[in-house]
C-alpha positions as CSV (number, residue, x, y, z in Angstrom):
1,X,2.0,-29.2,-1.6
2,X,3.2,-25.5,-1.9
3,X,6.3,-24.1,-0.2
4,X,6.1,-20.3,1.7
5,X,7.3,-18.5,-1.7
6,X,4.6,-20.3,-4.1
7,X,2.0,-18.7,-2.0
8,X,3.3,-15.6,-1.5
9,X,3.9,-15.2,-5.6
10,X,0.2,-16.4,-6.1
11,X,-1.1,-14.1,-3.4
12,X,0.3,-11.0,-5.0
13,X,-0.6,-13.0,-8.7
14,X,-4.2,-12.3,-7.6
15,X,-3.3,-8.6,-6.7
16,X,-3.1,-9.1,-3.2
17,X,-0.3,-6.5,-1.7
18,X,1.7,-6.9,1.7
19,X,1.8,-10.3,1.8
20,X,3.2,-11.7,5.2
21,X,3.7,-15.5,6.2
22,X,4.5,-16.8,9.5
23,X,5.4,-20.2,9.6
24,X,3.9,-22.4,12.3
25,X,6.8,-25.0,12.9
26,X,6.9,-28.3,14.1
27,X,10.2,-30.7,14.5
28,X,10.5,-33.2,11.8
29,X,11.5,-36.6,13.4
30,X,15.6,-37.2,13.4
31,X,17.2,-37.4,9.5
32,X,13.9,-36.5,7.6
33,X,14.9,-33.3,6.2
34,X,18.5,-34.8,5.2
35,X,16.5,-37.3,3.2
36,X,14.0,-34.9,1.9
37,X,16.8,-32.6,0.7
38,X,18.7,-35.0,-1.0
39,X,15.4,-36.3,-2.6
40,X,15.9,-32.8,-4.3
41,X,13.6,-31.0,-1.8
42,X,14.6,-27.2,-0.8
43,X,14.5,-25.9,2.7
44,X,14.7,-22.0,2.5
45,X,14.0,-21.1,5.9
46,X,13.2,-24.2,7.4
47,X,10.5,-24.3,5.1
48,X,10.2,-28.1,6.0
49,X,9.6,-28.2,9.2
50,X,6.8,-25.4,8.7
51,X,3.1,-27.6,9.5
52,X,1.3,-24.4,8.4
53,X,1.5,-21.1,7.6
54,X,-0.1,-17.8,9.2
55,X,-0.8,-15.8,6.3
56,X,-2.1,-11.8,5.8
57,X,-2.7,-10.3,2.6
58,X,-4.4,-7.2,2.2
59,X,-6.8,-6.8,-0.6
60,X,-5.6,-4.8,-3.9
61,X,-8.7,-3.1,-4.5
62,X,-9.7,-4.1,-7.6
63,X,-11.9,-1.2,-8.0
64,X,-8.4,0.4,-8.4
65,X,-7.4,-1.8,-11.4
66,X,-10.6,-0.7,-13.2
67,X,-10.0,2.9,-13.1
68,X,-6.4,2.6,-14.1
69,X,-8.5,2.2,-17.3
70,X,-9.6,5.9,-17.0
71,X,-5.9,6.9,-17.0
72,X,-3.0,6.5,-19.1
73,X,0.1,4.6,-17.9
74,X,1.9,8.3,-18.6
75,X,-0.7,10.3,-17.0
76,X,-0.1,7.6,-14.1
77,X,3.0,7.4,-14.0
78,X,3.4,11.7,-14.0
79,X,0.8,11.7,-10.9
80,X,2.8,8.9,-8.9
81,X,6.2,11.1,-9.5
82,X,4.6,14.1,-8.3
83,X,3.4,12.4,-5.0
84,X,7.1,11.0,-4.4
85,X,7.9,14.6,-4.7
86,X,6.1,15.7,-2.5
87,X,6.8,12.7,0.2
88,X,10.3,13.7,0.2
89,X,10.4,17.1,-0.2
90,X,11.3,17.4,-3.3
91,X,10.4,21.0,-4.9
92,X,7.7,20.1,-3.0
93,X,5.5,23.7,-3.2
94,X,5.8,23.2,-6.9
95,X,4.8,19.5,-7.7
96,X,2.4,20.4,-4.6
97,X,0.8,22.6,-7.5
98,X,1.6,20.6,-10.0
99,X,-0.1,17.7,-8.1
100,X,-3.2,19.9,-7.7
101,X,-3.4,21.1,-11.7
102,X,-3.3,17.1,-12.8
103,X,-6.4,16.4,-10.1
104,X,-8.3,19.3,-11.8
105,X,-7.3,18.6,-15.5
106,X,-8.0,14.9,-15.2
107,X,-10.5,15.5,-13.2
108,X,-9.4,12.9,-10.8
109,X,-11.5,12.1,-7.8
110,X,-10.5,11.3,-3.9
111,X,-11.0,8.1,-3.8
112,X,-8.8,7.1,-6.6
113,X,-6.3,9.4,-5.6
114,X,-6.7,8.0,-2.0
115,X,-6.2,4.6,-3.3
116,X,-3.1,5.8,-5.6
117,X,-1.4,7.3,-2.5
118,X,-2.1,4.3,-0.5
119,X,-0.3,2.2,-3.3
120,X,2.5,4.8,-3.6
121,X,3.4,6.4,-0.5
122,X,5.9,4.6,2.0
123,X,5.6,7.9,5.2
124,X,2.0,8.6,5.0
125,X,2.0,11.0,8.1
126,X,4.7,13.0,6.6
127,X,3.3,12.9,2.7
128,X,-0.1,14.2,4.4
129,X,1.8,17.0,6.3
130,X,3.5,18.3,3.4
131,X,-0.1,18.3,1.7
132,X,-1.3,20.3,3.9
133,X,1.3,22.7,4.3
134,X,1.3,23.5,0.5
135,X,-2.5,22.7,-0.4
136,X,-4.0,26.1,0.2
137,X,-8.3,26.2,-1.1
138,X,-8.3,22.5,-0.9
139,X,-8.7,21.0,2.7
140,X,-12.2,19.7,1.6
141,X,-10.5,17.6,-1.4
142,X,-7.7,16.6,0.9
143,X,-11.0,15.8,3.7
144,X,-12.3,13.4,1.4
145,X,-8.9,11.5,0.6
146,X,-8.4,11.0,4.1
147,X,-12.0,9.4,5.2
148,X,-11.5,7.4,1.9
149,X,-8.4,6.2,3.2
150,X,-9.6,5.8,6.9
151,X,-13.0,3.7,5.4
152,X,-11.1,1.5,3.3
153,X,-8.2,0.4,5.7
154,X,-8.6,-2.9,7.9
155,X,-5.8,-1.4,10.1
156,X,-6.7,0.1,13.5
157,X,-3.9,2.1,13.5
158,X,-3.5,3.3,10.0
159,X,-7.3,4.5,10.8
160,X,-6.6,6.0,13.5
161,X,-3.6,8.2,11.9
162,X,-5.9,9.1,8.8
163,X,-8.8,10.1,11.7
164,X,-6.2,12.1,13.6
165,X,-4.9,13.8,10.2
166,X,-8.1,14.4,9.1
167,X,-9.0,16.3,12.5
168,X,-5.5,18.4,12.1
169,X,-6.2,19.2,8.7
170,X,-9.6,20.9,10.0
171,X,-7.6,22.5,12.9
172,X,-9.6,19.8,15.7
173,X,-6.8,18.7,17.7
């Protein structure tokens, strides 16, 4: 028997990311869960009352914990400030550049950076803008990051905002 937090530390234990449970309740008959909770039992969230659990989990690409291998934690870690940067405006033309020297020197390629930004970045339609805005000579690179990203997302509508960037970024609209 597993409660709501067990499965959601052995979901993201098998790199799974955005876990999300919905409990599917039922009444428990009068006094149970005073007896269960003085038999030592915890009820976070009426965690014993739940019958069963809805649960999503989308895939950590495990492709993506393979090439981590390619980089160093450093060389990471650099590339994942420079996208934050960039997200929020941060000196953005310059770590803009800076974002684009790394991609060359490392020679890193879209679909791993795709799958970085998808790990990294929290306003996707705003990180993309600012891409665009600074990323002169590479809208074919920044083509290719967003079909990666529209191929390998199971969400409609995350698809459907990489499809509509994509067709902004080569002036479709």
């Amino acid at each position: 028997l597993y409660a709501r937090a067990e499965f959601e530390k052995l979901l993201y234990a098998s790199f799974y990311k955005s876990v999300r449970c919905q409990a599917q309740q039922r009444k428990a008959p009068p006094g149970m869960i005073d007896r269960l909770v003085t038999a030592g039992f915890e009820n976070h969230d009426d965690d014993l009352e739940a019958e069963f659990y809805l649960i999503r989990a989308d895939r950590s690409m495990p492709e993506l914990s393979l090439i981590k291998s390619m980089y160093t934690s450093e060389q990471r870690r650099h590339i994942v400030r420079l996208l934050h940067r960039i997200e929020y405006d941060v000196v953005r033309v310059e770590s803009t550049r800076s974002l684009w020297d790394e991609v060359t020197r490392l020679n890193i390629f879209p679909a791993y950076l795709a799958a970085l930004i998808h790990e990294t970045v929290v306003h996707t339609e705003r990180f993309y803008r600012a891409l665009f805005a600074c990323s002169q000579g590479h809208d074919v690179y920044i083509q290719q990051l967003l079909h990666e990203s529209a191929a390998e997302s199971i969400d409609p509508v995350q698809q459907e905002l990489y499809l509509s960037l994509q067709r902004e970024c080569t002036h479709e609209e």
